[in-house]
C-alpha atoms as a printed R data frame, in Angstrom:
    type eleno elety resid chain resno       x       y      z
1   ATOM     1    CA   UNK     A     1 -28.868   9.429 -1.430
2   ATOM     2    CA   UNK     A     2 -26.500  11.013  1.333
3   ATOM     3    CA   UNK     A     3 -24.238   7.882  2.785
4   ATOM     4    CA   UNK     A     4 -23.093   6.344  6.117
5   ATOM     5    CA   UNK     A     5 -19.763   6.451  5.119
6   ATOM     6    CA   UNK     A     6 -17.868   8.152  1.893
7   ATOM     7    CA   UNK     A     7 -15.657   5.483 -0.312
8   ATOM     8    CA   UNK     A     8 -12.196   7.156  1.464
9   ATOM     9    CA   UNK     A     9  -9.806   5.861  3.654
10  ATOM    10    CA   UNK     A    10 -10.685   6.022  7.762
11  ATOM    11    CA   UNK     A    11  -8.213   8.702  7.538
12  ATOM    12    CA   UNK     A    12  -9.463  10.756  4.722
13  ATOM    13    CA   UNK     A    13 -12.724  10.240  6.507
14  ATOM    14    CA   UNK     A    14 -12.033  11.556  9.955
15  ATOM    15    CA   UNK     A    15  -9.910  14.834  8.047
16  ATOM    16    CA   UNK     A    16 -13.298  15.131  6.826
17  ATOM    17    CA   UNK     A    17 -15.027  15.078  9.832
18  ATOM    18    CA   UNK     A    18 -12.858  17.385 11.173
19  ATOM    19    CA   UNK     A    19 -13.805  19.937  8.653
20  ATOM    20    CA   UNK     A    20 -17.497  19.206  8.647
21  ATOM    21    CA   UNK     A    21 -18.225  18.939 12.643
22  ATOM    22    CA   UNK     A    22 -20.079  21.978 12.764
23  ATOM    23    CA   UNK     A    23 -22.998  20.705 10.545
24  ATOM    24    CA   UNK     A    24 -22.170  16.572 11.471
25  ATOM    25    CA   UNK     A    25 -26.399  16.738 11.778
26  ATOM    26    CA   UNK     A    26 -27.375  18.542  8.863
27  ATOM    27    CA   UNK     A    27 -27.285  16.224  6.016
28  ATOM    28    CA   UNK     A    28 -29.814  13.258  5.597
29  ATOM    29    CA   UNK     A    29 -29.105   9.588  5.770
30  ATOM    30    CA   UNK     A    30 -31.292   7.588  3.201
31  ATOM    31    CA   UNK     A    31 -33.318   9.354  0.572
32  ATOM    32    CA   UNK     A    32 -37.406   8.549  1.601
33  ATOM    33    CA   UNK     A    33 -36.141   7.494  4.914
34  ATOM    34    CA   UNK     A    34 -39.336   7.973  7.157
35  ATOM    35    CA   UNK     A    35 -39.240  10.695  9.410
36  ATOM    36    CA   UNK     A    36 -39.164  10.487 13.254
37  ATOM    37    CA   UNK     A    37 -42.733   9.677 14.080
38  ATOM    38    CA   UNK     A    38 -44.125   7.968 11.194
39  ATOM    39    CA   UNK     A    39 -41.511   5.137 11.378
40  ATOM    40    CA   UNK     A    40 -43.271   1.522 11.158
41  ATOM    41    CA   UNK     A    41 -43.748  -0.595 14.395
42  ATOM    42    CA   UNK     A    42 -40.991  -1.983 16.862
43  ATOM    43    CA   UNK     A    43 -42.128  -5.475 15.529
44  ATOM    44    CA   UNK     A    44 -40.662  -4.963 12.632
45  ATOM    45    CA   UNK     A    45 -37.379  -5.374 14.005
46  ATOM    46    CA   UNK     A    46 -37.994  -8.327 16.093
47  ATOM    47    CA   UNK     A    47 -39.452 -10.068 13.023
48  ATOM    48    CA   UNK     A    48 -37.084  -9.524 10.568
49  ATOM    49    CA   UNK     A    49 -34.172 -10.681 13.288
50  ATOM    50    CA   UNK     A    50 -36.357 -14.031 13.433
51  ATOM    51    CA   UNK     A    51 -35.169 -15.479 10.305
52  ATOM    52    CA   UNK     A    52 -31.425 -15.034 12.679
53  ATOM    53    CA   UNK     A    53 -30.046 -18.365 14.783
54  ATOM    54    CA   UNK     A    54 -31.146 -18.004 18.530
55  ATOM    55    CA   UNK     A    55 -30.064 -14.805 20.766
56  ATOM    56    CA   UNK     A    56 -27.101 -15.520 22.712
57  ATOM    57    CA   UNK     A    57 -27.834 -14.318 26.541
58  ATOM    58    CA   UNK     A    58 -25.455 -11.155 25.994
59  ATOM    59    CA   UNK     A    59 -26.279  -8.264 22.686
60  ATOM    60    CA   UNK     A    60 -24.067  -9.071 19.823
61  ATOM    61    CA   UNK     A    61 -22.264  -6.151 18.162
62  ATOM    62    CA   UNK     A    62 -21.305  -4.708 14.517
63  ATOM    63    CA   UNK     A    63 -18.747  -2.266 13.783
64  ATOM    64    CA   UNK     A    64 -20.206  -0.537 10.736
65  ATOM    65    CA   UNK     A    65 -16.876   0.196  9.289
66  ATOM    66    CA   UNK     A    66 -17.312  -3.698  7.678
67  ATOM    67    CA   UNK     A    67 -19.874  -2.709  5.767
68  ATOM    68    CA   UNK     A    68 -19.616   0.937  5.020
69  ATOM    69    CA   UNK     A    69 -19.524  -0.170  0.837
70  ATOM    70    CA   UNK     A    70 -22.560  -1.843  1.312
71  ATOM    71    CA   UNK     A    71 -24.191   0.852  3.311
72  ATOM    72    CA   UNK     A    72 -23.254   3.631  0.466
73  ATOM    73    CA   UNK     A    73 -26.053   1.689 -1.882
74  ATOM    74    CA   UNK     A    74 -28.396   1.057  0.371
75  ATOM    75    CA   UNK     A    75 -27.742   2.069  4.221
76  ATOM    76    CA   UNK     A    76 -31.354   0.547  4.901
77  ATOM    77    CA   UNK     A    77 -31.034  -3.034  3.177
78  ATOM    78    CA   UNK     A    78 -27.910  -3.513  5.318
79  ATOM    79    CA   UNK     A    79 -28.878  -2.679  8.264
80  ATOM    80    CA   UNK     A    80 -31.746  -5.001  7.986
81  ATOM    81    CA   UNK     A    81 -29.680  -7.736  6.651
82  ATOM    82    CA   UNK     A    82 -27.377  -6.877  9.965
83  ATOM    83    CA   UNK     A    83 -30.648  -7.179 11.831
84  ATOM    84    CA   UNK     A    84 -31.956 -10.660  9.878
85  ATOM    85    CA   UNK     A    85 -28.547 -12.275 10.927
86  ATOM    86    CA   UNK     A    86 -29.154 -11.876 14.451
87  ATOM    87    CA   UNK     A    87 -27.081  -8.905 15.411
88  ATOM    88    CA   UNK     A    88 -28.354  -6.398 18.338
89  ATOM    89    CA   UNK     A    89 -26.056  -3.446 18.464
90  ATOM    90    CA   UNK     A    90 -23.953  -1.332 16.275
91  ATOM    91    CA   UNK     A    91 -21.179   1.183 16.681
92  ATOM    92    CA   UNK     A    92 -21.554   4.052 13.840
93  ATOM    93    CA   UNK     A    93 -18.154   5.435 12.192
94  ATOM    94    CA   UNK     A    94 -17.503   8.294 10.350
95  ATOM    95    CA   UNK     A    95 -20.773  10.068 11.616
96  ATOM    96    CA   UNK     A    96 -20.446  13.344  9.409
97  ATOM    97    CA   UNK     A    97 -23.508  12.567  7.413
98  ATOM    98    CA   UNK     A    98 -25.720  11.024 10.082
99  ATOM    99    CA   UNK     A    99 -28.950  13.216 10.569
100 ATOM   100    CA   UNK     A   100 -29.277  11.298 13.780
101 ATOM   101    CA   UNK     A   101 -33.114  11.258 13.969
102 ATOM   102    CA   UNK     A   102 -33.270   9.576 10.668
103 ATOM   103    CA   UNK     A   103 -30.510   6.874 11.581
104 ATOM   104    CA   UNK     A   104 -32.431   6.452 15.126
105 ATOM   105    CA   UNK     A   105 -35.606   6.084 12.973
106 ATOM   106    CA   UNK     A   106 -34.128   3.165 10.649
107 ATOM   107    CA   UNK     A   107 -32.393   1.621 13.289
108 ATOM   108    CA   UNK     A   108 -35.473   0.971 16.023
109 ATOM   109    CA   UNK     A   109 -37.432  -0.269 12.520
110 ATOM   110    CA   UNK     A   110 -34.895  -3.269 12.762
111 ATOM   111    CA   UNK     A   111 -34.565  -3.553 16.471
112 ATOM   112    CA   UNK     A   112 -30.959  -2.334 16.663
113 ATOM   113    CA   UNK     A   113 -29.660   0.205 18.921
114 ATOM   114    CA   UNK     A   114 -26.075   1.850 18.687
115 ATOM   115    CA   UNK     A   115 -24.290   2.297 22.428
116 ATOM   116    CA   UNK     A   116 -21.087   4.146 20.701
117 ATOM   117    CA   UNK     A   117 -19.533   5.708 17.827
118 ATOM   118    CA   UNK     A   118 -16.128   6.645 16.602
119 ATOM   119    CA   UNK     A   119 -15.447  10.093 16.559
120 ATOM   120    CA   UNK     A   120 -12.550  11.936 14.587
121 ATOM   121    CA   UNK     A   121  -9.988  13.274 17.124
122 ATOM   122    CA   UNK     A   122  -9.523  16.860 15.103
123 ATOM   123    CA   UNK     A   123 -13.524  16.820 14.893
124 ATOM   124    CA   UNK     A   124 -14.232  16.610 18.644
125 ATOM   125    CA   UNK     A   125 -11.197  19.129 19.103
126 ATOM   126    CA   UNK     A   126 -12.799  21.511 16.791
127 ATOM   127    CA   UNK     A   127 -16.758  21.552 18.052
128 ATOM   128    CA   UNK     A   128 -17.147  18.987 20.641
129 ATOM   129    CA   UNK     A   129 -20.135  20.288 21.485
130 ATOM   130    CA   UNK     A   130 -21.608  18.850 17.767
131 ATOM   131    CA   UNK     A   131 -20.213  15.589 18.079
132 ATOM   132    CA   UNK     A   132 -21.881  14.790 21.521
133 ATOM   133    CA   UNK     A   133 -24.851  15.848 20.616
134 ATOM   134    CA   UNK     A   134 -25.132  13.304 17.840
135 ATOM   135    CA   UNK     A   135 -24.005  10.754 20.225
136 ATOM   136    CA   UNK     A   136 -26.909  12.268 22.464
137 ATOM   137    CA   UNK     A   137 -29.595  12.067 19.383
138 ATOM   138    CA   UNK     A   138 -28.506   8.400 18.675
139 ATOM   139    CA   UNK     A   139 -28.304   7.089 22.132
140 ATOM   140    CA   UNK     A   140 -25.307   6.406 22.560
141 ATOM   141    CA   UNK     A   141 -23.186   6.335 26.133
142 ATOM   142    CA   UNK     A   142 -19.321   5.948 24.320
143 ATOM   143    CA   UNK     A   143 -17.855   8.537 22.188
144 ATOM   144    CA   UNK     A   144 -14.376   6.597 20.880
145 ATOM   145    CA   UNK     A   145 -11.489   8.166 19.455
146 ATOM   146    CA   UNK     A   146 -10.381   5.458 16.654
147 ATOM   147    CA   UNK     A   147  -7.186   6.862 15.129
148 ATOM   148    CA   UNK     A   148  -4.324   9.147 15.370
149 ATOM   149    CA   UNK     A   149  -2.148  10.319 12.493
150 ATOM   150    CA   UNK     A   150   1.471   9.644 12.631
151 ATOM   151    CA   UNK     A   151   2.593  13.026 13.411
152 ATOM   152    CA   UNK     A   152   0.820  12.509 17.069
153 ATOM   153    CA   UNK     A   153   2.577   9.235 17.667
154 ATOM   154    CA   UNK     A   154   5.188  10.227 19.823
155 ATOM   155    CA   UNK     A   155   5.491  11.379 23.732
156 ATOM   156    CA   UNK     A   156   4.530  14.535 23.504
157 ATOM   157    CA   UNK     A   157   1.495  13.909 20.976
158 ATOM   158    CA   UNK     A   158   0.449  11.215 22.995
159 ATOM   159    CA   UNK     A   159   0.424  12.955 26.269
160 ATOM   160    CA   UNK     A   160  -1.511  15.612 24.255
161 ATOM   161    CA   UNK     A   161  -4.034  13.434 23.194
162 ATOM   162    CA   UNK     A   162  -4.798  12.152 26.900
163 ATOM   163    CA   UNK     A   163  -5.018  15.900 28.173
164 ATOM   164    CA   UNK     A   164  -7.407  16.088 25.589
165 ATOM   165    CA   UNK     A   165  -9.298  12.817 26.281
166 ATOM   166    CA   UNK     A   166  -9.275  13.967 29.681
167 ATOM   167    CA   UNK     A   167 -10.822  17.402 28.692
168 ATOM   168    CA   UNK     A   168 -13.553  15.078 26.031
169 ATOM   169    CA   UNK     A   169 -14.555  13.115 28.853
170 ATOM   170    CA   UNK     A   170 -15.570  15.900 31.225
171 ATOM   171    CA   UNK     A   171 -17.736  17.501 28.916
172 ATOM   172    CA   UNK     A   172 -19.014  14.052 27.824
173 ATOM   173    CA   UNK     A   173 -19.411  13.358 31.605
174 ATOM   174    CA   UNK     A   174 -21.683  16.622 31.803
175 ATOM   175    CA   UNK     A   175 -24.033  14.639 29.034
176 ATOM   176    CA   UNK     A   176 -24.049  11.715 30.791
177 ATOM   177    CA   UNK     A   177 -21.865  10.516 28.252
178 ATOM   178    CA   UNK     A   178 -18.674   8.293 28.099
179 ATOM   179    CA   UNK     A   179 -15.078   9.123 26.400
180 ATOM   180    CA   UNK     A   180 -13.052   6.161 25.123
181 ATOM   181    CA   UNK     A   181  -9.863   5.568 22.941
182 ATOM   182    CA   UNK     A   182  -9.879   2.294 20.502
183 ATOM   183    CA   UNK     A   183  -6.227   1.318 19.509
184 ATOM   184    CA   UNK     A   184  -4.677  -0.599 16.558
185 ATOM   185    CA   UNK     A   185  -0.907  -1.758 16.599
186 ATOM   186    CA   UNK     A   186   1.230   1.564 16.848
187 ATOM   187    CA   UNK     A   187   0.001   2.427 19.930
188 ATOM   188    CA   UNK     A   188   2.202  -0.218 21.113
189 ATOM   189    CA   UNK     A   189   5.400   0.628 19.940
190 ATOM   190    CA   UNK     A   190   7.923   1.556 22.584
191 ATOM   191    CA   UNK     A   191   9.168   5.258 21.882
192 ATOM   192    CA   UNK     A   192  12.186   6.597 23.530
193 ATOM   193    CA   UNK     A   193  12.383   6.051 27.089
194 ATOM   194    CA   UNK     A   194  10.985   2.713 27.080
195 ATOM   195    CA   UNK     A   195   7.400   3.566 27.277
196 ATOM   196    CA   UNK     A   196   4.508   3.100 24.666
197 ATOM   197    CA   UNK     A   197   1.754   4.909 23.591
198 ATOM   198    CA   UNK     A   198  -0.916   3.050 25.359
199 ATOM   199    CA   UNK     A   199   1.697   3.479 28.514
200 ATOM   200    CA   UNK     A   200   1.352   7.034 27.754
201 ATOM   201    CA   UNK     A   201  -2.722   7.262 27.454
202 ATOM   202    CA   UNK     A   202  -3.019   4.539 30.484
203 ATOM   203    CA   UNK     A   203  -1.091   6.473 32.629
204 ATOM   204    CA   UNK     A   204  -2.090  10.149 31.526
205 ATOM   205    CA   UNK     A   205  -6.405   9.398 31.498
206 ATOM   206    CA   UNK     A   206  -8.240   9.983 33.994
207 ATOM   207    CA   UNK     A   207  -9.812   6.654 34.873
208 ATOM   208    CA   UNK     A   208 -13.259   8.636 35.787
209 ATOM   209    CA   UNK     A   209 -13.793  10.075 32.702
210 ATOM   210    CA   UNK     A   210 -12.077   7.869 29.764
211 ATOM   211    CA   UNK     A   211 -12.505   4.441 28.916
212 ATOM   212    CA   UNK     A   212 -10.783   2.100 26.548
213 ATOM   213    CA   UNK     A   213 -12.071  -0.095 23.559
214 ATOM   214    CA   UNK     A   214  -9.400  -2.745 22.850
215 ATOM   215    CA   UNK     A   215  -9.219  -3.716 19.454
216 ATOM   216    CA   UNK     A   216  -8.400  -7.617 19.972
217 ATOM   217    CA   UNK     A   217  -6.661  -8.122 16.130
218 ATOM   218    CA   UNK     A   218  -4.299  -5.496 16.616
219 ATOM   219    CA   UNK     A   219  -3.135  -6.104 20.068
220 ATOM   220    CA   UNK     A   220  -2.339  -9.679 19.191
221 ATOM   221    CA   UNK     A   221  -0.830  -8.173 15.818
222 ATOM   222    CA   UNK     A   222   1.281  -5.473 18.105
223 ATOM   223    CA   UNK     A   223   2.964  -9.473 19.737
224 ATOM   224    CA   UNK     A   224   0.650  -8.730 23.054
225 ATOM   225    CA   UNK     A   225  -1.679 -11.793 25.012
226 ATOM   226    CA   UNK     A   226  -4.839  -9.932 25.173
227 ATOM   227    CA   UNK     A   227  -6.190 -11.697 28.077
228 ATOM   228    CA   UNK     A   228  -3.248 -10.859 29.813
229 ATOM   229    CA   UNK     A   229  -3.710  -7.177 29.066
230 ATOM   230    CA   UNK     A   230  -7.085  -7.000 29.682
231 ATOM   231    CA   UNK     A   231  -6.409  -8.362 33.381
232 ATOM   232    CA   UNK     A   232  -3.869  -5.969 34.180
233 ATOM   233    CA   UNK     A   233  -6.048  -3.237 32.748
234 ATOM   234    CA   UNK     A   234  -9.410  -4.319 34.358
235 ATOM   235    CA   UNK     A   235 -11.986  -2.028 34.425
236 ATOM   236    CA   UNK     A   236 -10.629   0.346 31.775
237 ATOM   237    CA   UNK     A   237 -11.434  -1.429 28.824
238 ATOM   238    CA   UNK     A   238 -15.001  -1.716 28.844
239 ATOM   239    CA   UNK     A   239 -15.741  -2.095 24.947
240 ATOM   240    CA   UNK     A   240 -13.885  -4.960 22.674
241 ATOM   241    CA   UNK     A   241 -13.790  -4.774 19.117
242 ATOM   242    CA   UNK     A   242 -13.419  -8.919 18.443
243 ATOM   243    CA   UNK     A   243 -11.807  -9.377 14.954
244 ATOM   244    CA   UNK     A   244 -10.065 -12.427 14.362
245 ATOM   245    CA   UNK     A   245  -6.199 -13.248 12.728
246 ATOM   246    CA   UNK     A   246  -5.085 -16.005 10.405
247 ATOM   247    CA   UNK     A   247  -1.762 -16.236  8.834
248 ATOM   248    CA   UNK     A   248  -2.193 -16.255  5.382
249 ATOM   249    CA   UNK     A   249   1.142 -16.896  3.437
250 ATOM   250    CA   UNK     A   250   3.291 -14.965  5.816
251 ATOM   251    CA   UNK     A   251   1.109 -12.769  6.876
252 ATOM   252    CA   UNK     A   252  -1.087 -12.141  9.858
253 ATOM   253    CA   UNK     A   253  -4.540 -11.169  8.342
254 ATOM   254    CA   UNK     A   254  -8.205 -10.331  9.757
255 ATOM   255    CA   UNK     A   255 -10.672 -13.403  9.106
256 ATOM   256    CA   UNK     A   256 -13.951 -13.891  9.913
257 ATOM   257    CA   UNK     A   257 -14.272 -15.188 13.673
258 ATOM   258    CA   UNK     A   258 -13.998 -18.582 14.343
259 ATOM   259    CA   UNK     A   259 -11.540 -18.980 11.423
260 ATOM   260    CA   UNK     A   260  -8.342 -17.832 12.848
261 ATOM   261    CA   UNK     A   261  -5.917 -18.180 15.928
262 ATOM   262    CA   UNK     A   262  -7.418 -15.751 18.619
263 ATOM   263    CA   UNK     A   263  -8.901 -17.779 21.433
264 ATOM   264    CA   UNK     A   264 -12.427 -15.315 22.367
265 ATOM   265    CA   UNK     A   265 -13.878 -18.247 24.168
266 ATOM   266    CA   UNK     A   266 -11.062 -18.066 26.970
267 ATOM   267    CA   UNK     A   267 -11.766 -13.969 26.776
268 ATOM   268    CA   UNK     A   268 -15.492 -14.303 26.773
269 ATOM   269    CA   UNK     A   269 -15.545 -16.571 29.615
270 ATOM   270    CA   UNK     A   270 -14.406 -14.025 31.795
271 ATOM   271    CA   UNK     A   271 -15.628 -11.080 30.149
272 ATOM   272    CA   UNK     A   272 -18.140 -10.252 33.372
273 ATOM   273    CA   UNK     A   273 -14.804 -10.577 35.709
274 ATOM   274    CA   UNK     A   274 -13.171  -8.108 33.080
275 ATOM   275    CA   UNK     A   275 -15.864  -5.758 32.930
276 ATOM   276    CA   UNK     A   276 -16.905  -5.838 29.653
277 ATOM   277    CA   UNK     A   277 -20.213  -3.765 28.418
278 ATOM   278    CA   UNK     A   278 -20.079  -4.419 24.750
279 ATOM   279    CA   UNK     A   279 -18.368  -5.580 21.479
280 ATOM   280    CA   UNK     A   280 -18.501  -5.655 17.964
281 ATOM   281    CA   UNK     A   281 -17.573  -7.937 15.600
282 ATOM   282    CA   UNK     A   282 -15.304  -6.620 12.571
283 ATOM   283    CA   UNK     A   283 -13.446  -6.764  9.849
284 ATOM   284    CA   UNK     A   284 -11.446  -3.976  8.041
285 ATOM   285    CA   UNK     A   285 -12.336  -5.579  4.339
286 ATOM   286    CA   UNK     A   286 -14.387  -8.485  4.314
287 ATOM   287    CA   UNK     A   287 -13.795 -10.136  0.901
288 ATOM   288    CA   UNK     A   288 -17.948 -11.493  1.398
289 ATOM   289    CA   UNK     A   289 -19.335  -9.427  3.672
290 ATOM   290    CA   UNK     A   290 -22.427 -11.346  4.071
291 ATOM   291    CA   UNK     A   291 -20.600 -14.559  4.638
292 ATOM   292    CA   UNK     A   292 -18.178 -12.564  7.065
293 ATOM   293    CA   UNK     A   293 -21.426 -11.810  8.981
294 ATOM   294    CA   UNK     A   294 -23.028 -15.035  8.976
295 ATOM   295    CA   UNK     A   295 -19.794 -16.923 10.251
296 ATOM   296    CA   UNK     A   296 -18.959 -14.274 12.475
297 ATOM   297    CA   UNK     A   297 -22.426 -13.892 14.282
298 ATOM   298    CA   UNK     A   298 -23.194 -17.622 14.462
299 ATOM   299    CA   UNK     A   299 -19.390 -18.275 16.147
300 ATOM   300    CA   UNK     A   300 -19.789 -15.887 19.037
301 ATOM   301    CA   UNK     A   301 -23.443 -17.093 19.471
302 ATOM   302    CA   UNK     A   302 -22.016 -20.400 19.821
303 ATOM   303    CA   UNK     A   303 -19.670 -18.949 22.910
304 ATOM   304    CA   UNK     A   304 -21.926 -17.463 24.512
305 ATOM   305    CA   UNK     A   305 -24.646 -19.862 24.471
């Protein structure tokens, strides 16, 4: 069976991606995956979410990075266990072996539908052309950038990578496509001359053409109030990644939602005033994923009920 995701690092992934983005859609997905066509009924989908708790009144998202060990296995058991739980959306990551029409085909079987994907920097700078079109095939609207290595984490790398996210998002704008950049901590780190990455990318992106996904964990990590941020930013950071932060002897670590010290009902209340289009619930290494799902899902239902 080819795999979502390869047992690597994000890192090791996206060099990966780099290398393989002229062929991204060659490879299959699941072995006896059904072919576009002769996939089973929408119904399906909507049954097997009904064992789920009730539908909040705005799509709840997954970031399949939480589960990428229990997609290598079996990529179509998850995703209908994501679907039984109650969740609407996904965002894909690390899409190298995606045949797209295959991955469409499993996930309208379980009523899901993926509006973005992370995207390797080096892979979009290498064929861009590849990359959108899987974004295209899967029906998506948000190509993300998720990572940078540390050699590009200066001024001059950083004002690099917005030319370049500048450059994404015009061709992506062509497709009818979006461009956006998801951060972690580092991006926050003032460099020499006061400013900091995001500064940098903020400043230096055209606000037509690229978008932000804030990763809510890491700017609270990086010491920032995201609801501040997201004010002063409105309507550049249309996509939230909402992962939650205990600390845990000393240490500030990711949680399921609901368990830890980020407030997303104060955030959620005014996500229409903020302009937010989607999130996704995650968590870098869930210790039980299904339990991480369960808690996660049935907290934001609660907020948004």
């Amino acid at each position: 069976m080819d795999n979502l995701f390869d047992t690597l690092t994000r890192r090791e992934a996206l060099r990966r991606a780099a290398m393989l983005a002229g062929g991204v859609m060659a490879a299959p997905l699941l072995a006896g995956c059904p072919r576009p066509g002769t996939e089973g009924a929408v119904g399906e989908g909507t049954a097997a979410r009904a064992a789920g708790t009730a539908q909040p009144g705005r799509p709840v998202g997954l970031q399949l990075y939480s589960v990428r060990h229990q997609l290598e296995p079996d990529a179509a058991g998850t995703l209908q266990q994501v679907a039984q739980i109650g969740y609407n959306q996904v965002e894909t990551d690390d899409t190298q072996n995606i045949n797209a029409d295959e991955f469409g085909a499993v996930l309208r079987r379980n009523g899901l539908v993926t509006p973005s994907g992370h995207f390797g920097i080096d892979a979009l700078r290498q064929n861009l052309d590849a990359s959108l079109a899987v974004a295209q095939a899967l029906g998506q609207r948000w190509v993300i950038v998720p990572w940078l290595v540390e050699g590009e984490r200066n001024q001059a790398g950083y004002s690099r990578v917005a030319a370049d996210l500048n450059r994404f998002g015009q061709a992506a704008r062509e497709r009818g496509l979006r461009v956006a950049y998801h951060n972690h901590e580092f991006e926050f780190e003032r460099l020499e001359g006061g400013r900091s990455g995001m500064d940098i990318l903020l400043a230096e992106t055209d606000p037509a053409l690229v978008d932000f996904e804030l990763d809510l964990f890491w700017t609270v990590h990086a010491g920032h109030d995201p609801l501040e941020f997201l004010t002063r930013h409105q309507g550049r950071m249309p996509l939230w990644h909402v992962k939650d932060m205990a600390d845990i002897r000393g240490e500030k670590r990711m949680v399921p939602v609901g368990q830890g010290e980020i407030d997303f009902g104060q955030l959620f209340a005014r996500a229409e005033e903020l302009g937010l289009q989607h999130f996704y619930v995650e968590h870098d290494d869930p210790e039980d994923p299904t339990a991480f799902l369960r808690t996660s899902y049935q907290h934001v239902s609660q907020l948004l009920s």
